[in-house]
The first five atom37 places (N, CA, C, CB, O) and aatype in JSON, in Angstrom:
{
  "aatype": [20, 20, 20, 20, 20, 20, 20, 20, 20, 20, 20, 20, 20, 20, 20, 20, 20, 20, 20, 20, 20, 20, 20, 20, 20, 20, 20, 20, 20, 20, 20, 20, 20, 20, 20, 20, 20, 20, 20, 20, 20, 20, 20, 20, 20, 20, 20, 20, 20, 20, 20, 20, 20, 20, 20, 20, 20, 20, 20, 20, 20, 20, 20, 20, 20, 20, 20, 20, 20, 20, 20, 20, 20, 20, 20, 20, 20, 20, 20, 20, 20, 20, 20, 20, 20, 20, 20, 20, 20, 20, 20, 20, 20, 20, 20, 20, 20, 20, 20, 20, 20, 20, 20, 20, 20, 20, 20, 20, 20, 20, 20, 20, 20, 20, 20, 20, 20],
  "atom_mask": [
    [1, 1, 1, 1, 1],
    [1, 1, 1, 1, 1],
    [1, 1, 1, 1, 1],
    [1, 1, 1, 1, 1],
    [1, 1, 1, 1, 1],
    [1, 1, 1, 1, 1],
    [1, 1, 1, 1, 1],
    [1, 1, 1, 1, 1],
    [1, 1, 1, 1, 1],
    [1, 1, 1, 1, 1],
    [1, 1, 1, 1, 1],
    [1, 1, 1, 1, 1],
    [1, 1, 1, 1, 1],
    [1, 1, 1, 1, 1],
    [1, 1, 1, 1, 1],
    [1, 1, 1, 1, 1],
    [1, 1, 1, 1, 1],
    [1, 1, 1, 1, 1],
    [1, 1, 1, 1, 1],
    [1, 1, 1, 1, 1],
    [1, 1, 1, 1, 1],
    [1, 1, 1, 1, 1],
    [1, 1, 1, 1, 1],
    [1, 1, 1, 1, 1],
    [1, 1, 1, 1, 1],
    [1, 1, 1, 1, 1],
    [1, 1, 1, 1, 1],
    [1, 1, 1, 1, 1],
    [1, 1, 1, 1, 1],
    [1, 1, 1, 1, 1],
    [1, 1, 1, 1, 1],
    [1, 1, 1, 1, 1],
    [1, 1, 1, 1, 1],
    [1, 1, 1, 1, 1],
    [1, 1, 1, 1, 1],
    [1, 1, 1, 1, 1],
    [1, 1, 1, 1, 1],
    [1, 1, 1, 1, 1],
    [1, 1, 1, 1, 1],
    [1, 1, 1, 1, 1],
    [1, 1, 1, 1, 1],
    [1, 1, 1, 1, 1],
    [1, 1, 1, 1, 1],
    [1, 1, 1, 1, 1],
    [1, 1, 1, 1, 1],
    [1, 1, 1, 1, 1],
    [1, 1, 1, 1, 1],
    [1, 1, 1, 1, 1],
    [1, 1, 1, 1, 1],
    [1, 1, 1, 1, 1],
    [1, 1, 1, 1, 1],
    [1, 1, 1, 1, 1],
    [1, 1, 1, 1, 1],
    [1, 1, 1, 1, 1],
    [1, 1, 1, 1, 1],
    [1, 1, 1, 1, 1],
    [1, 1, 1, 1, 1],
    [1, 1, 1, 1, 1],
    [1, 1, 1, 1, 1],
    [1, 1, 1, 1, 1],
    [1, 1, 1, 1, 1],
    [1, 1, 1, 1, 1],
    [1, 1, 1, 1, 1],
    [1, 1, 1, 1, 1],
    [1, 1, 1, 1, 1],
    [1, 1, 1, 1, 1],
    [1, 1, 1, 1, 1],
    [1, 1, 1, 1, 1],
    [1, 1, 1, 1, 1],
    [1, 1, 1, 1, 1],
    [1, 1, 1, 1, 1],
    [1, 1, 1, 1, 1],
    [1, 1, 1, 1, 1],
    [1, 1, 1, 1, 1],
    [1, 1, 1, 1, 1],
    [1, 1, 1, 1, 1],
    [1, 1, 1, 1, 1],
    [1, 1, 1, 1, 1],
    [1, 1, 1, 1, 1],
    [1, 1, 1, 1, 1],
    [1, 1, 1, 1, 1],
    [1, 1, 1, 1, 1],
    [1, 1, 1, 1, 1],
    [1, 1, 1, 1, 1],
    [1, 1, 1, 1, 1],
    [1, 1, 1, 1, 1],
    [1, 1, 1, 1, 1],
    [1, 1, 1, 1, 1],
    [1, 1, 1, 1, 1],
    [1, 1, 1, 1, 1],
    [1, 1, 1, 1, 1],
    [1, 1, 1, 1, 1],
    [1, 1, 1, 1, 1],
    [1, 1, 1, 1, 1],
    [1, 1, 1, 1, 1],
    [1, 1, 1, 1, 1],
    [1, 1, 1, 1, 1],
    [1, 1, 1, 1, 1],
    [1, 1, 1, 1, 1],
    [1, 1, 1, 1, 1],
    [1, 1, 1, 1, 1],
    [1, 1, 1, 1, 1],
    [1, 1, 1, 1, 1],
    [1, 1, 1, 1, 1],
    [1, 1, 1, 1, 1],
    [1, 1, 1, 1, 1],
    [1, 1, 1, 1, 1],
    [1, 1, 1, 1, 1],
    [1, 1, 1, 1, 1],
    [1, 1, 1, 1, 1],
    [1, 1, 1, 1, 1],
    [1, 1, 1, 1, 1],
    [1, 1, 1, 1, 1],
    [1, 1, 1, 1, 1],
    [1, 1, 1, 1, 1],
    [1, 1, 1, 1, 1],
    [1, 1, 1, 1, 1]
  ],
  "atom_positions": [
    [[-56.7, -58.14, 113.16], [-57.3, -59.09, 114.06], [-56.59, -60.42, 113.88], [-58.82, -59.22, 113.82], [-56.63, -61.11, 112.86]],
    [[-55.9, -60.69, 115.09], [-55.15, -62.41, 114.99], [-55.72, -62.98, 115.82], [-53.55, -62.75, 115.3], [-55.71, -62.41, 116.91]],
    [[-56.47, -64.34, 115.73], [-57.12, -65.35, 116.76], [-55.99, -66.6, 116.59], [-58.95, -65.86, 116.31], [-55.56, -66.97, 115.5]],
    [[-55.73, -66.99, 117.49], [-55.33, -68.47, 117.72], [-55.91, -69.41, 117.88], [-54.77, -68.7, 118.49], [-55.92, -69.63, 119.09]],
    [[-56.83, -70.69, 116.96], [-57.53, -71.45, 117.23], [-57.14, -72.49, 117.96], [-57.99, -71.67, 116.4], [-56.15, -73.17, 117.7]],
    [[-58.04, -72.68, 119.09], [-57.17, -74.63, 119.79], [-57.1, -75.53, 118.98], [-58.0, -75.69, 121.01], [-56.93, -75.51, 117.76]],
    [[-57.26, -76.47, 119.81], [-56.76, -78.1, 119.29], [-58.22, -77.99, 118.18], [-56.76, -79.85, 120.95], [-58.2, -78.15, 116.96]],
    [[-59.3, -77.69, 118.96], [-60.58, -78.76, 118.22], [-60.66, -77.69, 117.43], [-62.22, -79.38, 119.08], [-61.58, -76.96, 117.82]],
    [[-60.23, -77.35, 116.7], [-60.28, -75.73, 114.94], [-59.16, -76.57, 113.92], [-59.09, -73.16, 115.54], [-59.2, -76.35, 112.71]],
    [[-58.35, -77.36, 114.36], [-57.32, -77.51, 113.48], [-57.41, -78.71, 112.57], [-56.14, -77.53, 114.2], [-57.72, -79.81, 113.01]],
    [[-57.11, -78.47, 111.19], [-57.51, -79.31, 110.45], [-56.43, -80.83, 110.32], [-57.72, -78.46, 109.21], [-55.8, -81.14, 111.33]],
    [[-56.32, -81.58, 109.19], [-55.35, -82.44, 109.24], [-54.0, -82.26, 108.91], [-55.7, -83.26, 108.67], [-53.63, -81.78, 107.84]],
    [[-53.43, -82.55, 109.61], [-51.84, -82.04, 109.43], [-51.51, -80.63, 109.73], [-51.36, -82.19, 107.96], [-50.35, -80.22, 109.69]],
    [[-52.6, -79.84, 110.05], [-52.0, -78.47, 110.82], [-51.47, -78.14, 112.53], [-53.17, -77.51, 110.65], [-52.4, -78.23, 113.33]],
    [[-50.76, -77.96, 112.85], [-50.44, -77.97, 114.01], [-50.78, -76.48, 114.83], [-49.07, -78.39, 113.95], [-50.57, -76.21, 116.01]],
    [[-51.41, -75.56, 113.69], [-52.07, -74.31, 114.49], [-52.76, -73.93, 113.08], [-50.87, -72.94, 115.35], [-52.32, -74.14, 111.95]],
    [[-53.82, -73.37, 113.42], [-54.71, -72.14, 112.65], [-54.87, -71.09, 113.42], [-56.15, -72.5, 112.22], [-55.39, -71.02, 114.53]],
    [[-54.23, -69.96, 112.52], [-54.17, -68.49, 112.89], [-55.43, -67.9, 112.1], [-52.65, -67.72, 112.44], [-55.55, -68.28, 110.93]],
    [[-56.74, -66.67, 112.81], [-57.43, -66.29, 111.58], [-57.29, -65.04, 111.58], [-58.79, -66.64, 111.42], [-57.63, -64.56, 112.67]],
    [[-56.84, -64.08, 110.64], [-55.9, -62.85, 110.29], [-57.47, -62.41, 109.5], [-54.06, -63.15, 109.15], [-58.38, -63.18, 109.21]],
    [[-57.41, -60.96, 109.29], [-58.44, -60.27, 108.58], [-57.72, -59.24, 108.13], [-59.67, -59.86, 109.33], [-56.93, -58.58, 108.8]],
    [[-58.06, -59.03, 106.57], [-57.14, -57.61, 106.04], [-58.07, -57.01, 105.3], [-55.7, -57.82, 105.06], [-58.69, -57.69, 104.49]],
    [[-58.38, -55.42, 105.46], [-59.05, -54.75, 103.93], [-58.14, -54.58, 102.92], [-59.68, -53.25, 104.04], [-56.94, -54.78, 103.12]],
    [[-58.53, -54.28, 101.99], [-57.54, -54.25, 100.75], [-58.46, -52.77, 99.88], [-57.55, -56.19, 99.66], [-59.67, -52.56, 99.76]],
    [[-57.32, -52.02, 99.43], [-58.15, -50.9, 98.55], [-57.06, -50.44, 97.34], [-58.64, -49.37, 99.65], [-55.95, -49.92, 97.43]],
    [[-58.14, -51.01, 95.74], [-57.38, -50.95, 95.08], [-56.63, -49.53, 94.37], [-57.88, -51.7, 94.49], [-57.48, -48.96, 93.69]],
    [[-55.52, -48.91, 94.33], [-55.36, -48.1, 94.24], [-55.45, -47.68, 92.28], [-54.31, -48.05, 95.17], [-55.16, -46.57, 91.83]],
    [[-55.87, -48.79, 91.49], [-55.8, -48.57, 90.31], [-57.81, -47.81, 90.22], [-55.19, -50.25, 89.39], [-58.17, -46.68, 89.91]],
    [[-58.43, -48.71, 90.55], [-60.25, -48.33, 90.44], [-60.82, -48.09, 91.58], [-61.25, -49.48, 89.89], [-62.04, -47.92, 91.58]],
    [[-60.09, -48.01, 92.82], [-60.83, -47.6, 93.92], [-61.76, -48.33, 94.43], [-61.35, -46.58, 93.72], [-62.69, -47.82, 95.05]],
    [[-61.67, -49.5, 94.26], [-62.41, -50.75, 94.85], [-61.88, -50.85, 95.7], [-62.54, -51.94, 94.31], [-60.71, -50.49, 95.81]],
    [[-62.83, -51.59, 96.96], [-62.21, -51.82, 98.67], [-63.04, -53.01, 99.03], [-62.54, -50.35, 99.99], [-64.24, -53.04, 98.79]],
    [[-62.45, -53.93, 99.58], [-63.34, -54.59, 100.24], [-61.98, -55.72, 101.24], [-64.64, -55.4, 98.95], [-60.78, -55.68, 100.97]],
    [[-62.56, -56.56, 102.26], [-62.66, -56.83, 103.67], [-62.41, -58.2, 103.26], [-64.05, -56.42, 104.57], [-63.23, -58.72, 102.5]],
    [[-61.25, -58.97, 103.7], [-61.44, -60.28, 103.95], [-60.33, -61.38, 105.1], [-61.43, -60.72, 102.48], [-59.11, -61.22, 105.26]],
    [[-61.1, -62.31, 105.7], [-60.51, -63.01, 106.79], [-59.87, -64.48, 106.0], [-61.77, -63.29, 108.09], [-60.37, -65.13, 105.09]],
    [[-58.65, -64.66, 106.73], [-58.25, -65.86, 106.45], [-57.81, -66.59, 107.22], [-57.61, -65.88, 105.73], [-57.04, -66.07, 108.03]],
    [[-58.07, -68.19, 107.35], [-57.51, -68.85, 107.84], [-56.6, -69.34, 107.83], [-57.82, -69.22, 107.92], [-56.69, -70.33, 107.11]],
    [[-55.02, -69.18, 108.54], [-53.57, -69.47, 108.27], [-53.26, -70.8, 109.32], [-52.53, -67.99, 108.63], [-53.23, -70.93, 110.55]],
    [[-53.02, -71.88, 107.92], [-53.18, -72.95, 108.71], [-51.13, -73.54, 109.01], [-54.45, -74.22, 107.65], [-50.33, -73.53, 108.07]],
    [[-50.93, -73.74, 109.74], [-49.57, -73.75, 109.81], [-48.93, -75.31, 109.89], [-49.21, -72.89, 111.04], [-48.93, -75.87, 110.98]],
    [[-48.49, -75.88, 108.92], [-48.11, -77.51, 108.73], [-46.49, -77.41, 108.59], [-48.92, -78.34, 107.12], [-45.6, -76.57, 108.41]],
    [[-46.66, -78.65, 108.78], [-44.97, -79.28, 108.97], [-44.94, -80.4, 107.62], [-44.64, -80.36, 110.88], [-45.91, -81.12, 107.38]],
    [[-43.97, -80.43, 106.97], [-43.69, -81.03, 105.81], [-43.16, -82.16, 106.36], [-42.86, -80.31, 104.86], [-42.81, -82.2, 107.54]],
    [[-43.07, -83.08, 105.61], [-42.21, -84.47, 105.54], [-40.69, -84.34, 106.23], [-41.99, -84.9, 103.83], [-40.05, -85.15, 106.91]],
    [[-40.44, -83.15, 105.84], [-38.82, -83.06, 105.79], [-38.45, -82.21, 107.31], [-38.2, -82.0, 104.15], [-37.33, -82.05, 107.8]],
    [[-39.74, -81.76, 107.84], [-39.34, -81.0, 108.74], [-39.91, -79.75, 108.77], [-38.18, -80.93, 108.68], [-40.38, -79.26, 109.8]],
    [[-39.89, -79.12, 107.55], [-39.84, -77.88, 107.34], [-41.47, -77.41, 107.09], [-38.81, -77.62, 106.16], [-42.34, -77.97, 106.43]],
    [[-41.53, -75.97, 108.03], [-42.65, -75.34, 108.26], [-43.25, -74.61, 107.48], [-42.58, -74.79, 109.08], [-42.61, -73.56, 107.35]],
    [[-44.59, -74.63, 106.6], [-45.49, -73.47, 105.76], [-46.42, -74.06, 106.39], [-45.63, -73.27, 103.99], [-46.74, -74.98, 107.15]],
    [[-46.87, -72.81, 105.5], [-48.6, -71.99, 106.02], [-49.73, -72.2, 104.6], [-48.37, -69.65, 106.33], [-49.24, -72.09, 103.48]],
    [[-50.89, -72.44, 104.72], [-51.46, -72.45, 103.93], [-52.68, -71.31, 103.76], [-51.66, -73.58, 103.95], [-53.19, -71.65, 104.82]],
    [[-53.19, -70.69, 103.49], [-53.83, -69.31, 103.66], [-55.4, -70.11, 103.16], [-53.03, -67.75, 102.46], [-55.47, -70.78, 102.14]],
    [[-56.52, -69.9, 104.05], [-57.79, -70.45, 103.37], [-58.31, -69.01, 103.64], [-58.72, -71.96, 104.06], [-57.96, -68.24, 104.53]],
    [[-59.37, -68.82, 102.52], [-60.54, -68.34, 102.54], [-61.63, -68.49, 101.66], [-60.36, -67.37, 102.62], [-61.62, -68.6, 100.43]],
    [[-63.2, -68.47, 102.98], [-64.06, -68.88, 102.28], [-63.95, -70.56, 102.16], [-63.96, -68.1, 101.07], [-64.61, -71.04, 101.23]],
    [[-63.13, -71.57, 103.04], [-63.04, -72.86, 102.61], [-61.92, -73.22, 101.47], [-64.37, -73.18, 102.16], [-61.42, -74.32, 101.25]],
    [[-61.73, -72.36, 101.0], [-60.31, -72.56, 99.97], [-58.9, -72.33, 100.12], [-60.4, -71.83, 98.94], [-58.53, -71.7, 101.12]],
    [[-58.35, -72.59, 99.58], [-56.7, -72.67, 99.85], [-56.53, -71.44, 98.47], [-55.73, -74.74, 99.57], [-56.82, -71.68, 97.3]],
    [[-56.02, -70.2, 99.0], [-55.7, -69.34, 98.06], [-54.44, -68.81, 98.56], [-56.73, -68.35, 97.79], [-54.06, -68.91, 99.72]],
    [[-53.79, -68.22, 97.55], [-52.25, -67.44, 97.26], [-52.33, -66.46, 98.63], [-52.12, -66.31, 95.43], [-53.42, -65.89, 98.75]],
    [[-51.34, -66.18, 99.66], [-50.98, -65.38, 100.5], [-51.51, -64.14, 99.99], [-49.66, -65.44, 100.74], [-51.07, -63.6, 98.98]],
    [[-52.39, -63.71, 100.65], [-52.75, -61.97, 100.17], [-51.75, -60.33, 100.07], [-53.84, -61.57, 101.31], [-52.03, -59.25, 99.55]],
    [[-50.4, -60.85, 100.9], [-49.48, -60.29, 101.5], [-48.71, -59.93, 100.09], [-48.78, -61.2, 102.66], [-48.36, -58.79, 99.79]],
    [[-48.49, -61.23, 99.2], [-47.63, -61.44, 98.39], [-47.78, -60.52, 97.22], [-47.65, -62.73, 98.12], [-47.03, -59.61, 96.88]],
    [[-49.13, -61.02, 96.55], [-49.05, -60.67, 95.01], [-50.84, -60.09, 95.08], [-48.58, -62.39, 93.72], [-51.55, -60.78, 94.35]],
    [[-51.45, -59.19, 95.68], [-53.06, -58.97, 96.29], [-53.53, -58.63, 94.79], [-53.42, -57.45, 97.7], [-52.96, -57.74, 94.17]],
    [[-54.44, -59.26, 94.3], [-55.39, -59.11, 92.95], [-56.91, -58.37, 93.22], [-55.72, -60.78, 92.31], [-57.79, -58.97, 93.83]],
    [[-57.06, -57.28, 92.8], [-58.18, -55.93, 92.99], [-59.45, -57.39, 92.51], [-57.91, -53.92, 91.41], [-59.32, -58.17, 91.56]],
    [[-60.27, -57.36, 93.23], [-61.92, -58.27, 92.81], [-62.0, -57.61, 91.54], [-63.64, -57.93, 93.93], [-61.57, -58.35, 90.65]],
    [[-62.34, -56.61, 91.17], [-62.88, -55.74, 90.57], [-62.43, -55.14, 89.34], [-63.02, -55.02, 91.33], [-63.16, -54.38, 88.71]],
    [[-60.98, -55.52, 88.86], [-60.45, -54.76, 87.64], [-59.44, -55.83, 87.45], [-59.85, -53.08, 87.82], [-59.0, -55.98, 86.31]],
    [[-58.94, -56.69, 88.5], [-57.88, -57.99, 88.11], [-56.09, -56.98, 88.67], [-58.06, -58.52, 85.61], [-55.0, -57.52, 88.84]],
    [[-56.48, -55.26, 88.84], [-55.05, -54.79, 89.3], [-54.48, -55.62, 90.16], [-55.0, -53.51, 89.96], [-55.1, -56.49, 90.78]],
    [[-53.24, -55.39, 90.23], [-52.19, -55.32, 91.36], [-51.24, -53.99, 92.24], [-51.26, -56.08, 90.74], [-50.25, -53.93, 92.97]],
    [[-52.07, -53.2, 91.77], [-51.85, -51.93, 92.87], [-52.77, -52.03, 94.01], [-52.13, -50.42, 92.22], [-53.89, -51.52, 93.93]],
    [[-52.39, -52.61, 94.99], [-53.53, -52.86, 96.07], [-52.77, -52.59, 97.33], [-54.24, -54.46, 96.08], [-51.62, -52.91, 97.61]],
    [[-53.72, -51.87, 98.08], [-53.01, -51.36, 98.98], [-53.46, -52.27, 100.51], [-53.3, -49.71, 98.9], [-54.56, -52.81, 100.51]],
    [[-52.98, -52.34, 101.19], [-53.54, -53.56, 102.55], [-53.33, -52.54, 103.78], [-52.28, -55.37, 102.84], [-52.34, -51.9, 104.11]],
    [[-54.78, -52.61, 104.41], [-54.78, -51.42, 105.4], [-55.21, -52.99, 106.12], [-55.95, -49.66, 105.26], [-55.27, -54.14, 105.68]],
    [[-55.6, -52.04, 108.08], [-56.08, -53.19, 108.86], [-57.68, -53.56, 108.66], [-55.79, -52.86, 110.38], [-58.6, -52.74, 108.64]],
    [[-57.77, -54.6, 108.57], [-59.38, -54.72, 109.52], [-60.48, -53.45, 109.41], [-59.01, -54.78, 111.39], [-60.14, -52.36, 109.88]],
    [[-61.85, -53.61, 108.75], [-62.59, -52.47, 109.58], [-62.32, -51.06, 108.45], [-61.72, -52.24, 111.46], [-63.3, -50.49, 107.95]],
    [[-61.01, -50.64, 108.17], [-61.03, -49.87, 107.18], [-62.23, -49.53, 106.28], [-60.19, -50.31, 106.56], [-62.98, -48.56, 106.38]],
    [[-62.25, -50.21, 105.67], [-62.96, -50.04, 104.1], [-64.7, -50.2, 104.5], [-62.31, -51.61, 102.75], [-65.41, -49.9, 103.54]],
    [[-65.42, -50.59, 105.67], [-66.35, -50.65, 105.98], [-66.8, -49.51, 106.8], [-66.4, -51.66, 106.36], [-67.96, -49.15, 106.98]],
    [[-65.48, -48.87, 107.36], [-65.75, -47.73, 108.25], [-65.77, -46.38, 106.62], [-64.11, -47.54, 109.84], [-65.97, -45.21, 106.94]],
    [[-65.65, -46.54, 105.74], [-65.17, -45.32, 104.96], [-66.64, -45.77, 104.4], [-63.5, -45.2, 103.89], [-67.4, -44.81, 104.53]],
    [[-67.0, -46.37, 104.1], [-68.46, -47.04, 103.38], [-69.29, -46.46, 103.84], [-68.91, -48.48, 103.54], [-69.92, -45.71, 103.09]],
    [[-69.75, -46.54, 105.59], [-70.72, -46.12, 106.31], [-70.23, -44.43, 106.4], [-70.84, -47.06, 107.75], [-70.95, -43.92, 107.26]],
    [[-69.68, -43.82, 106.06], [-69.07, -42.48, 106.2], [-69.77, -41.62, 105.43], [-67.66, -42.41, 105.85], [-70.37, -40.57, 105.69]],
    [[-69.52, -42.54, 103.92], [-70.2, -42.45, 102.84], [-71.25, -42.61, 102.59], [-69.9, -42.88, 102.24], [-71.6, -42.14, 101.5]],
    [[-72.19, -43.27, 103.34], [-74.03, -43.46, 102.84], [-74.14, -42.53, 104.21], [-75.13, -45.57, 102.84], [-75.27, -42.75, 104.64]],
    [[-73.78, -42.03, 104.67], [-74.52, -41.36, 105.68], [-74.9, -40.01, 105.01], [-73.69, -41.19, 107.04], [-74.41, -39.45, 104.04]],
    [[-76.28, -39.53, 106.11], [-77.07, -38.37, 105.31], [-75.82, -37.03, 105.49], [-78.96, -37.93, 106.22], [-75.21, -36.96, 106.56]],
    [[-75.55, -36.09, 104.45], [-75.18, -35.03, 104.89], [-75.59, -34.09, 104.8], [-74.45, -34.86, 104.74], [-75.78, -33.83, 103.61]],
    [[-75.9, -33.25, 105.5], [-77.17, -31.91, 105.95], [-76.23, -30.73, 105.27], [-77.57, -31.53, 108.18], [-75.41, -30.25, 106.05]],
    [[-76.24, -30.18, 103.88], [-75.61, -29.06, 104.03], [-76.85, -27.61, 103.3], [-73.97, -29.37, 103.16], [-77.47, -27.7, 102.24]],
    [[-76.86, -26.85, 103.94], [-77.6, -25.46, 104.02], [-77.49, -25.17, 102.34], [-76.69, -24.11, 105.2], [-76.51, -25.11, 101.59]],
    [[-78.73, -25.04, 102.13], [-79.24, -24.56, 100.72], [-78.73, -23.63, 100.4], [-80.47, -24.29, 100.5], [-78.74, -22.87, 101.37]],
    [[-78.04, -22.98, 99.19], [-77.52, -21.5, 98.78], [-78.49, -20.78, 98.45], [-76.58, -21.38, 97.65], [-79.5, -21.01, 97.78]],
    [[-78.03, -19.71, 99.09], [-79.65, -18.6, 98.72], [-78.9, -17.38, 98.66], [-81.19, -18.41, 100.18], [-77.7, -17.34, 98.94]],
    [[-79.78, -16.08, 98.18], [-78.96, -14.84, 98.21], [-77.87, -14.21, 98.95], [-79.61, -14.13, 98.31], [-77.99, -13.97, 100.15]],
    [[-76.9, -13.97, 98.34], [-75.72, -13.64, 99.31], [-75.88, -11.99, 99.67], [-74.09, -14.0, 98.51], [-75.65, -11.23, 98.73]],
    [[-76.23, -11.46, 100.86], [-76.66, -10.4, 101.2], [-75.12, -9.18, 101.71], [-77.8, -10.89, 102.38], [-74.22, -9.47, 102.5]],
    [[-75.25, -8.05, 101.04], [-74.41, -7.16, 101.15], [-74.57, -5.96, 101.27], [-73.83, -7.23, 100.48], [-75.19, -5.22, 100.5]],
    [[-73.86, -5.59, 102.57], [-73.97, -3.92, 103.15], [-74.01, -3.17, 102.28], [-72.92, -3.29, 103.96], [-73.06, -3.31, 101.51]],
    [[-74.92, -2.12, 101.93], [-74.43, -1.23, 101.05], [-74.68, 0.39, 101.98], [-75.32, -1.47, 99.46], [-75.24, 0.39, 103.08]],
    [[-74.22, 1.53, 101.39], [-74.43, 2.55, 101.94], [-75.16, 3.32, 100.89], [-73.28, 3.07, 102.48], [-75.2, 2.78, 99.79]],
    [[-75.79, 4.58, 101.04], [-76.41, 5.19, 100.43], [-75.71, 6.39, 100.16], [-77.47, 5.24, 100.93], [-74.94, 6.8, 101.03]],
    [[-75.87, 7.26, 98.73], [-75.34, 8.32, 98.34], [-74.35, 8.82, 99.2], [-76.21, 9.15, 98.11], [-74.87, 8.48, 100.27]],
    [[-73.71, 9.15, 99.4], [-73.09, 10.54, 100.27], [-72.74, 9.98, 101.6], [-74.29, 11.92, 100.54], [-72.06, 10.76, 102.27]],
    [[-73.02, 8.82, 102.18], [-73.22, 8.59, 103.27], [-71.64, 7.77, 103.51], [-74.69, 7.87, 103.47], [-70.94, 7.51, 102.52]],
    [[-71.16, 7.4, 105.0], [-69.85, 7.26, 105.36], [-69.66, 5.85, 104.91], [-69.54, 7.56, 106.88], [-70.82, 5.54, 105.18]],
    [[-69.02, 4.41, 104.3], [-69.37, 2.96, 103.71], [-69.47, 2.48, 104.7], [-68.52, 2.15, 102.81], [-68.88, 3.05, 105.61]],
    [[-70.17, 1.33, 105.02], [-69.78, 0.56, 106.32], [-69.18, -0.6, 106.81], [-70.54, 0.42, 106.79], [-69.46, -1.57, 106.11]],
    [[-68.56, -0.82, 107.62], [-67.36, -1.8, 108.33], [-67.99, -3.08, 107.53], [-67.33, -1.96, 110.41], [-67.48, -4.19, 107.66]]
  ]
}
């Protein structure tokens, strides 16, 4: 998900805010979870163009770069789109109906008699 915010979204000295959303699933503990950022895009003194990545109101490290698991501190993290990790969640608490095991029933034939198919 990429939004382009207008004029009245942009903070001081940004000349665009982009808001990007990524799931992340760590491949070391199997932790997953969902987060949006605001990519604020500034011009330096000198000319030259970066981005500042907020989330949650904060200015944090590009998620792209170096992604840190919530949950164990890994860096095996894998970056799927959007929606991922919430769609596998609800997959998962849902009820699943499976048929009770009960006697397993088998043809048999009697003495003398021809076996059957």
């Amino acid at each position: 998900m990429t939004e382009i915010s207008g004029p009245g979204a942009l903070r001081a000295g940004a000349t665009a805010v982009v808001t990007e959303a990524y799931a992340f699933a760590c491949m070391r503990c199997g932790y997953g979870w969902e987060q949006a950022y605001e990519i604020e895009h500034h011009v330096d003194a000198d000319g030259r163009t970066f981005v500042l990545y907020v989330a949650d109101g904060r200015i944090v490290p590009s998620p792209l770069s170096r992604p840190t698991c919530r949950s164990c501190d890994g860096h095996v993290v894998r970056i799927l789109r959007p929606g991922r990790v919430a769609s596998v969640r609800d997959a998962a608490h849902r009820e699943r109906r499976v048929p009770a095991a009960g006697p397993v029933e088998a043809p048999w034939a009697q003495e003398g008699s021809a076996p059957l198919p």
